[in-house]
N, C-alpha and C positions, 0 to 999 in steps of 0.2 A: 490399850488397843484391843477392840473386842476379835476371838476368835470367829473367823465367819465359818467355820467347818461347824459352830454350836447353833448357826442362828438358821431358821428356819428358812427355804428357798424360797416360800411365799414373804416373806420379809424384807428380804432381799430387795423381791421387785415392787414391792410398796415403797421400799426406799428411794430404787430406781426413780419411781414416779413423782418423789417429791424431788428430786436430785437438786434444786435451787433454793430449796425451802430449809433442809436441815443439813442432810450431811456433807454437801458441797458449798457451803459457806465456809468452811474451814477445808476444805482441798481445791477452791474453786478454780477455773480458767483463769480468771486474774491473776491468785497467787502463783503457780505454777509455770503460765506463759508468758505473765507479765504484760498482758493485751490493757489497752486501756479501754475505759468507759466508753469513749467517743470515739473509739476506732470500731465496739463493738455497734453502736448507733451507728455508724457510719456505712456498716455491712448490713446491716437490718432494713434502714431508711433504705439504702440503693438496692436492694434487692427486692423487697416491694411493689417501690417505685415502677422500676424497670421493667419487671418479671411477672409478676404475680403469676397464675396458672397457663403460661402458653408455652412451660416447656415441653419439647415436641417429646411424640411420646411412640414407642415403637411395639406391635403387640407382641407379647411374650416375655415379660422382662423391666428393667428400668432401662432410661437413655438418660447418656451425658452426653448432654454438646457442647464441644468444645469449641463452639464459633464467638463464645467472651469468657469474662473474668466467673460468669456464674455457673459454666460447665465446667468448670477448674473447682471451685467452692462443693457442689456435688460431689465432684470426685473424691473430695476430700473428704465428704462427709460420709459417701461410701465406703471408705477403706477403715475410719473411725466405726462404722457400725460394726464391722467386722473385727477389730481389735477390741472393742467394749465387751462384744459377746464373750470372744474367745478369755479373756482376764472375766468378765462375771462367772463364767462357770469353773474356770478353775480357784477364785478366791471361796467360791460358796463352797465346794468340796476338795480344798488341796489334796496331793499326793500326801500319801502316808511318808513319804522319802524327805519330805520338805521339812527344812527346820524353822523354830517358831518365827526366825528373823526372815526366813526363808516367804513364811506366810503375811509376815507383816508388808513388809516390802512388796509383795504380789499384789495385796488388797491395795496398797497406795499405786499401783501402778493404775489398777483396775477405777480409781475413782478420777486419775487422769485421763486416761480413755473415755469414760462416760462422761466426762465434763467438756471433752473437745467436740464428742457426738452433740450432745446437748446445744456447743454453743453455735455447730454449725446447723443444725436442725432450727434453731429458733432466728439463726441470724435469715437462713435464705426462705422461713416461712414458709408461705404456698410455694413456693421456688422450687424449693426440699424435694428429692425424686424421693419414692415410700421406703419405706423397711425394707431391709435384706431377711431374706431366709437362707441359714447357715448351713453349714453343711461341718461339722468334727465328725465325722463316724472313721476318720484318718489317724484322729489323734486320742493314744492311752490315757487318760485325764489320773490315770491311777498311778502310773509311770511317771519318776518324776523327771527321766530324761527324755520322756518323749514330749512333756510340756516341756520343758526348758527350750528343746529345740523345735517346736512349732511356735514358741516366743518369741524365740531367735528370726527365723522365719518371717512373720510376721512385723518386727521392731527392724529389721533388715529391708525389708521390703517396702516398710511405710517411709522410713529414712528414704530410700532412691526413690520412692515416688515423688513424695515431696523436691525434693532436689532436681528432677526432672520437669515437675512442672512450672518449676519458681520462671520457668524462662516465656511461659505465656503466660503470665500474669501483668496485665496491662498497669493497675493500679497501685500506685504504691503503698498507699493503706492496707492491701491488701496482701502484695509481698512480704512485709516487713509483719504481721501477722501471722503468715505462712509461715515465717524464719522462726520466730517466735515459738511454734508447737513443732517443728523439724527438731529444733534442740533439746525438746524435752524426750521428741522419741528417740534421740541420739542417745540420748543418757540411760533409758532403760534398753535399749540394743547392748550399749557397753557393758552394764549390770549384768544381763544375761550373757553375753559371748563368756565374760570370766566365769560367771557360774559353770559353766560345761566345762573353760579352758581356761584358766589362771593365764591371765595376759594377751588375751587373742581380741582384746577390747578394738583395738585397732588391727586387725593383721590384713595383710594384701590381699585377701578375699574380697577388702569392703574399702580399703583406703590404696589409691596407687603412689605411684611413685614420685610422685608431685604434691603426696598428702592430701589428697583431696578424695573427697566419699563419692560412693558408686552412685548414679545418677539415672534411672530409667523412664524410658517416655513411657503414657499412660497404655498405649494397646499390649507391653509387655508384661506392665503391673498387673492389671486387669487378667489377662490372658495366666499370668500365676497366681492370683488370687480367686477365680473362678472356683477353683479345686473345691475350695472350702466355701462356696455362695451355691445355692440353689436357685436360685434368682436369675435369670440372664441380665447380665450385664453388656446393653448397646452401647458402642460410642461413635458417634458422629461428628462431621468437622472438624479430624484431626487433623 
């Protein structure tokens, strides 16, 4: 596994830009979330179909509407841009604190992030509300516990979004999809909680008393996620 602190950050995003052609054929969305072929045609075809360029648009900002299944699919593709970024810049330059398994493991998180962006960018096409502009001027990238816990953060926050939103999702294709990439960022939340805290993979911050993980509707996720978007993010038809 190549060191990305060696490779150059314009390489990087030459890679980014083929992300279906080379180095995501071996970390792809299939392998990882487990989505099938036809469930991914099945999100492409109906979004299309249905959508093409009339989602409503509010100036200053992007809009999700959450009046169907395709302002839910946004949303999610919104919070993926903002998790790809943040894993692209810290795999291209890890902390000096991070150990090599430390950096391997980060880069694979990173090419899971940019492969759920990808697969939601391409599934809802013209659908697709534009790029996020970011905002880290929050977080130490050289520090290696202030990435850990802007990780955290983030893998915490994508978990309850998801979770929250599984309950307007009319479609079952669509669901069961969702459930699919919730697990995967379940798995690096836990990776990271231990990194800071040996055993806090689960603790009652995120799971209660019924075992069950923290769950938030989108004006809360959104309204925490902002910090780190330059972008305004509307949502309508909550």
């Amino acid at each position: 596994m190549k060191d990305l602190q060696e490779q150059d950050k314009q390489e990087l995003v030459q890679q980014e830009r083929g992300i279906f052609n080379s180095p995501l054929q071996r970390r792809s969305f299939l392998q990882f979330a487990g989505a099938s072929a036809a469930g991914i045609a099945l999100i492409a075809a109906g979004c299309k179909k249905d959508h093409g360029t009339d989602m409503p648009v509010i100036s200053g900002g992007v809009t999700l509407d959450f009046k169907d299944d395709f302002g839910v699919l946004n949303y999610a593709y919104a919070l993926e841009q903002l998790e790809a970024a943040f894993y692209i810049q810290v795999a291209s330059n890890p902390p000096s604190g991070f150990s090599t398994i430390e950096r391997a493991y980060f880069q694979d998180i990173q090419f899971h992030e940019i492969a759920h962006r990808e697969f939601f960018k391409n599934a809802l096409s013209t659908a697709a509300v534009g790029s996020l502009a970011v905002d880290f001027s929050s977080i130490n990238f050289s520090d290696r516990l202030s990435v850990l816990n802007a990780a955290k953060a983030f893998e915490d926050l994508g978990v309850a979004a998801y979770n929250g939103a599984g309950v307007r999702i009319k479609s079952d294709t669509y669901l069961g999809l969702a459930g699919k990439i919730v697990s995967v960022e379940a798995r690096h939340a836990a990776y990271i909680r231990d990194l800071i805290t040996p055993g806090s993979f689960a603790a009652s911050d995120v799971i209660d008393a019924n075992g069950l993980d923290q769950a938030l509707t989108p004006d809360k996720v959104i309204a925490a996620a902002q910090k780190f978007v330059k972008t305004k993010i509307n949502i309508i038809n909550l």
